[in-house]
C-alpha positions, 0 to 999 in steps of 0.5 A: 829919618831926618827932621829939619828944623825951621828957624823962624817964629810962625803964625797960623792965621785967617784972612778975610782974602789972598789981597791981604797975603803978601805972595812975595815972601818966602815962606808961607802956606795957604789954605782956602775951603768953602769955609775959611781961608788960612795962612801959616807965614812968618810972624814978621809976615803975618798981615796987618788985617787978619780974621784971627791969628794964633801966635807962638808956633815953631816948626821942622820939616820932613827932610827930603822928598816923600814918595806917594806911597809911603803910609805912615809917617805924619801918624807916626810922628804926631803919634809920638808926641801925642803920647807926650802931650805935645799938640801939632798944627801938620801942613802937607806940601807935594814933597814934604810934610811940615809939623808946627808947635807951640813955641813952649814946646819946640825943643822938647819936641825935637828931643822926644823925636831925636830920642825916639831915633830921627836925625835932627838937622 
């Protein structure tokens, strides 16, 4: 399975409401429950008047489409970083699943991965 790398600095953060994000910006991922409203976007990108904001996180994708009935795969792969003491911040997509990082931890992330057999791109 091939991993893809993103190469940007992301922030996981909150926001008082959407007039705050800037929806024309390539890269971000919203999140809105009767409790909060999230964002993870670029850090370049990141509003001026966010609720909270937690720098310093990098990320890589699942490569390609998944399919509905595949089970597994996110358990699998926080599975083994977990076992290496590397937490994950997992944002799922219709396609994909993204896995972030704290930055400190990035590449010894993907060398975990790639030694456990996935294809870093």
């Amino acid at each position: 399975m091939e991993l893809k790398r993103i190469d940007y600095k992301l922030t996981v953060c909150k926001v008082a409401d959407v007039s705050n994000i800037n929806m024309d910006i390539d890269f971000y991922f919203i999140g809105k429950t009767d409790e909060e409203l999230s964002l993870v976007c670029k850090t370049e990108d990141t509003p001026q008047n966010t609720v909270e904001r937690d720098d310093g996180w990098r990320g890589f994708r699942i490569q390609g489409v998944l399919d509905f009935s595949l089970i597994g795969i996110l358990s699998k792969l926080s599975g083994i970083l977990a076992d290496h003491k590397i937490g994950i911040f997992a944002v799922s997509t219709y396609n994909t699943d993204y896995i972030l990082v704290k930055e400190e931890n990035y590449e010894r992330a993907l060398a975990v991965l790639a030694s456990e057999g996935y294809t870093i791109v």
